[in-house]
C-alpha positions as CSV (number, residue, x, y, z in Angstrom):
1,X,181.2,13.0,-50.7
2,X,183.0,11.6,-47.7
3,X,185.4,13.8,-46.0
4,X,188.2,12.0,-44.0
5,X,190.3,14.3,-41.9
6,X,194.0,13.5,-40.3
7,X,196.0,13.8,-37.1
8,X,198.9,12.1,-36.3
9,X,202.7,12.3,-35.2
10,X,205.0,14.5,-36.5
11,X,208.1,12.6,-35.7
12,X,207.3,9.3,-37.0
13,X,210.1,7.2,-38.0
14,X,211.6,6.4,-41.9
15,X,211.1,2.8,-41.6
16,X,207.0,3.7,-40.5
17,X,206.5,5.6,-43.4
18,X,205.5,2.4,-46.1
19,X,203.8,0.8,-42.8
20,X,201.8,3.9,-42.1
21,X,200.8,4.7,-46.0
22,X,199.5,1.3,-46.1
23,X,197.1,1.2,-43.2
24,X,196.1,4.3,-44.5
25,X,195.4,3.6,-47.9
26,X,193.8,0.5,-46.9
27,X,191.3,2.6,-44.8
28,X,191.1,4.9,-47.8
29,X,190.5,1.9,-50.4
30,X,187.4,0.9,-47.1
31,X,185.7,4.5,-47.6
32,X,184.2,3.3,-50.9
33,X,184.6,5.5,-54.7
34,X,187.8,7.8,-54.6
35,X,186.2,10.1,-56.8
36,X,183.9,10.9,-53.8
37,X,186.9,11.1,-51.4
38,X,188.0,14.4,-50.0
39,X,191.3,14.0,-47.5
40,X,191.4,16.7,-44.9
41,X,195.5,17.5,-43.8
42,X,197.5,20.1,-42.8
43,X,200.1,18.5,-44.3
44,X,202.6,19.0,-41.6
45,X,206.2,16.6,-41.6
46,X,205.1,12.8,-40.9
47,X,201.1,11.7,-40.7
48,X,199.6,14.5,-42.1
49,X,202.0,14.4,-45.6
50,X,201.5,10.2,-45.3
51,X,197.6,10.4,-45.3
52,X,197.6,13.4,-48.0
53,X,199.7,11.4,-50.4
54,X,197.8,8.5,-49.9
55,X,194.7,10.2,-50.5
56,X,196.3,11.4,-53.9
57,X,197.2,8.2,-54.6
58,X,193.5,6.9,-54.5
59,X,192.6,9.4,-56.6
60,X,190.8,11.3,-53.9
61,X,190.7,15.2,-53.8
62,X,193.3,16.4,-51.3
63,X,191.9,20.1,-49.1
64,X,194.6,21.5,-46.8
65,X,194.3,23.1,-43.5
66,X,196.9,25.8,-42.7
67,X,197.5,27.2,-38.9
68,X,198.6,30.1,-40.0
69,X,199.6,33.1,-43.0
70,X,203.6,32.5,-42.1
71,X,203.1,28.4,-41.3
72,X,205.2,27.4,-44.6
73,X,208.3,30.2,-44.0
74,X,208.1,29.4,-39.9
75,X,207.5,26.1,-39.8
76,X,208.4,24.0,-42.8
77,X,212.2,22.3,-42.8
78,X,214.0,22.3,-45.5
79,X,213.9,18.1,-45.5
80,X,210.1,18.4,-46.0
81,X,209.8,21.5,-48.2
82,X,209.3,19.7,-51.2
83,X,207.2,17.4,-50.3
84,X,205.1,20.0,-48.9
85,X,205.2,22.3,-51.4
86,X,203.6,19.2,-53.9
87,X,201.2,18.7,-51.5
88,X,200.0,22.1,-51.6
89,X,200.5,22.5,-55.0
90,X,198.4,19.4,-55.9
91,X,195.5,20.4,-53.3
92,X,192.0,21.3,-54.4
93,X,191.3,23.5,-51.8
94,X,193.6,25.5,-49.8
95,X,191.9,27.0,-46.1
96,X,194.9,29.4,-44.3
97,X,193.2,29.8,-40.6
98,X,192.8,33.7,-39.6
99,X,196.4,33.6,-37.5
100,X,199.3,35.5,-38.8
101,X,201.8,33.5,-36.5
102,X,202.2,29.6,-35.9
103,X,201.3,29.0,-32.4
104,X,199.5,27.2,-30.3
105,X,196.0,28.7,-30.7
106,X,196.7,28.8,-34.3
107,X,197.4,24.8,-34.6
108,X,194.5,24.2,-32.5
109,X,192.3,26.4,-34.6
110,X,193.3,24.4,-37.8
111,X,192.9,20.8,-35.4
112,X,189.4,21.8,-34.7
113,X,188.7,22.8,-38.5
114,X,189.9,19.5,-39.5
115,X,187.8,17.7,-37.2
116,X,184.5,20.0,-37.9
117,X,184.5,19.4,-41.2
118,X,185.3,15.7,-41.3
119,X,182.8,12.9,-41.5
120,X,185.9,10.3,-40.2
121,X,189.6,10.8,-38.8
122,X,191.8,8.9,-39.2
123,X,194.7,8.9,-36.5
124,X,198.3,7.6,-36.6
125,X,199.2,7.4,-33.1
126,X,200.4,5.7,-30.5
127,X,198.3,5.3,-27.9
128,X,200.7,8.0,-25.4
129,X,199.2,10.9,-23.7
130,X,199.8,14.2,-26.0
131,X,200.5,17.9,-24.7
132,X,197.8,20.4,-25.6
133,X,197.0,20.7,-29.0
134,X,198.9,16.8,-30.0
135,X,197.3,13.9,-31.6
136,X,196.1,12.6,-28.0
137,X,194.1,15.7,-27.6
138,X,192.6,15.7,-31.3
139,X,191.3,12.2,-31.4
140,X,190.0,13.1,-27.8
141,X,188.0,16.3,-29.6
142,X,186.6,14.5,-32.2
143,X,185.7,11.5,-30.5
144,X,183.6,14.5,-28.2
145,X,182.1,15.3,-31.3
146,X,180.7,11.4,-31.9
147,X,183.3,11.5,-35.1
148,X,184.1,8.1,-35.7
149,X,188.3,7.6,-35.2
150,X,190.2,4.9,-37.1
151,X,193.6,4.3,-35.1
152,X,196.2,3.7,-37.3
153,X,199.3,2.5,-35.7
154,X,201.0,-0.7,-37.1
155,X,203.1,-3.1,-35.6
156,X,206.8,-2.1,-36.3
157,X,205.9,1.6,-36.5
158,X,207.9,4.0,-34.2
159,X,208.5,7.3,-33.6
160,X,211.8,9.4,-33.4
């Protein structure tokens, strides 16, 4: 099996979604027979939902990483409730982290669960410093952990 995990920006722009999915699947299409591919997301607005598409697209298995018991009711818009709620539907393997309440500690606990159990990441972002807890910080993490990181931002692709 080879597990690829995600990070990315949130906020990326309409117009960066196709660019985005096909970097990505490209990547994917790289890591060799889908039906050894596992795609590790939280499926959060943006990167995350891009990559876990993609990875069901490729006919990958899709595993999804939640922060938290209340993530979906707290933190899920309306604009990207369906989406999510396929994503999760369509997902192999569901792992809630042990945190009643999306916060910080909680989307940093699900960060470092992606990245432990992940033999790549792949990363859509841009290159910019990150708060606590932001892509920045999670390629940092798993570079720490000697986890190879595939960049993935494509010329034309911006963020709101």
């Amino acid at each position: 099996m080879t597990r690829i995990g995600v990070t990315g920006h949130m906020n990326i722009t309409e117009d960066s979604v196709p660019l985005v999915y096909a970097e990505i699947a490209r990547l994917l299409a790289d890591a060799g027979d889908p039906a050894e591919l596992i795609g590790v997301s939280c499926i959060a607005r943006g990167a995350d939902s891009v990559f876990a598409q993609a990875v069901l697209d490729a006919g990958g298995r899709l595993e999804v990483v939640l922060p938290s018991r209340d993530y979906r009711q707290r933190k899920v818009k309306p604009d990207h409730a369906e989406l999510f709620d396929t994503l999760l539907s369509r997902a192999e393997t569901v792992r809630v982290m042990e945190f009643d309440e999306a916060n910080r500690e909680a989307y940093e606990a699900a960060n470092e669960a992606v990245v432990g159990t992940c033999d790549r990441l792949i990363a859509v972002w841009d290159g910019q410093p990150s708060e606590q807890g932001g892509t920045g910080t999670v390629v940092k993490l798993a570079r720490d952990k000697n986890l190879s990181v595939d960049i993935v931002w494509p010329d034309g692709a911006a963020r709101r």
